[in-house]
C-alpha positions as CSV (number, residue, x, y, z in Angstrom):
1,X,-107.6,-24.6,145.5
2,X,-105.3,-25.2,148.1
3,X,-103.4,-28.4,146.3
4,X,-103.1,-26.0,143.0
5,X,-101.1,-23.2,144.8
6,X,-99.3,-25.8,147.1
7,X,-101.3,-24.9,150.2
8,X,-100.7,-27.7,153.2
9,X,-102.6,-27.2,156.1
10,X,-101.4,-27.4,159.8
11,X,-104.7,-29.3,160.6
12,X,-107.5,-30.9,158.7
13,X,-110.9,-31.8,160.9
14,X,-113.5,-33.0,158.5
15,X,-116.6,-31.4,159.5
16,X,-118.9,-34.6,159.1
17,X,-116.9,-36.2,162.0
18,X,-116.1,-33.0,164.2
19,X,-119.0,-30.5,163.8
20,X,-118.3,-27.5,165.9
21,X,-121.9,-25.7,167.5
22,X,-123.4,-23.6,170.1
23,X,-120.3,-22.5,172.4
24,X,-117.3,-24.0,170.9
25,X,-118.3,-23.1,167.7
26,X,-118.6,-19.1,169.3
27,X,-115.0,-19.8,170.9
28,X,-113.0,-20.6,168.1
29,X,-114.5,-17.6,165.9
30,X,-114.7,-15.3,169.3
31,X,-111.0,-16.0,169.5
32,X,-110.2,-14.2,166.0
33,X,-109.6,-10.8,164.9
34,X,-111.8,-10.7,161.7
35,X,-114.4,-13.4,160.1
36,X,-115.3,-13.5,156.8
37,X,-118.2,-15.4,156.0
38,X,-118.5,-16.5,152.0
39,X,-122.6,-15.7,151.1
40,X,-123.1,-16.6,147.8
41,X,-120.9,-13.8,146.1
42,X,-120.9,-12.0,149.0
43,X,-118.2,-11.6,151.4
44,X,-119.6,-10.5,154.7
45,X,-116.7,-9.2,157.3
46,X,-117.0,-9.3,161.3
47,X,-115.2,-8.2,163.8
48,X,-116.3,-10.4,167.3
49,X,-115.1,-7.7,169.7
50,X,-117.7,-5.2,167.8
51,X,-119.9,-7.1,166.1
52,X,-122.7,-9.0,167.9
53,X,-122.6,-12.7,168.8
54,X,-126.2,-13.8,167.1
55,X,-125.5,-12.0,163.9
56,X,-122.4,-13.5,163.6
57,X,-123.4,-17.1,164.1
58,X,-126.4,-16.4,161.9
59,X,-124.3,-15.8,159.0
60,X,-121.6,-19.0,160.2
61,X,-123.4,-21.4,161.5
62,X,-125.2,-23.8,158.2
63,X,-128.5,-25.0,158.9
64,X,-127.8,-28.0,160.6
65,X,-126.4,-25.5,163.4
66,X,-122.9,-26.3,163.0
67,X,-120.3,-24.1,161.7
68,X,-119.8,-23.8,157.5
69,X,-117.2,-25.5,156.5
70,X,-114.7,-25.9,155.2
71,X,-113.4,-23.1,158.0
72,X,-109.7,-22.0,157.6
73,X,-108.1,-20.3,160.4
74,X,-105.3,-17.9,158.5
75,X,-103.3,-16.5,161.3
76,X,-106.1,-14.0,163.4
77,X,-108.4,-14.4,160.5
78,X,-110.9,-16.9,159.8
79,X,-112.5,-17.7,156.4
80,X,-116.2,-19.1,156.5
81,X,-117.5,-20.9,153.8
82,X,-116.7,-21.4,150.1
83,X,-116.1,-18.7,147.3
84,X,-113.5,-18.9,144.5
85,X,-113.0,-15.1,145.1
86,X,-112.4,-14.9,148.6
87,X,-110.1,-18.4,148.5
88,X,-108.0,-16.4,145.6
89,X,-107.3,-13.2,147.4
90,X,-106.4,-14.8,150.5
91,X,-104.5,-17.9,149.4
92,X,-103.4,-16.5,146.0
């Protein structure tokens, strides 16, 4: 998706080599505006100002513990996961 609509990102960390848990995964998506969290066809939105902590990671975290990837940071939003739908309305 992103090589099709000439996406370059400012940094690549492959997950298998970096895996981000527990705290430092809570500060980089505490450090956000908005999260959205791909679900199957679901797109699940949080706010970590309003929303709460456990939830959030619930829905973020894989089952390994880690954060989903892949995980883009777009500005002060942060996609989750991997869904054709949500990677087409953000990255066009």
């Amino acid at each position: 998706m992103l090589q099709r609509n000439n996406i370059t990102p400012g940094r690549v960390v492959d997950a298998r080599k970096t895996a981000l848990a527990g705290d430092e995964a809570w500060n980089l998506l505490a450090g956000v505006n908005e999260i959205i969290v791909a679900s199957g066809k679901q797109q699940l939105r949080f706010d970590p100002r309003r929303d709460g902590k456990e939830e959030i990671l619930k829905q973020a975290l894989g089952r390994s513990g880690t954060l989903r990837a892949p995980t883009l940071l777009m500005g002060d939003r942060l996609l989750v996961g991997y869904s054709d739908t949500l990677y087409a309305h953000y990255l066009g």
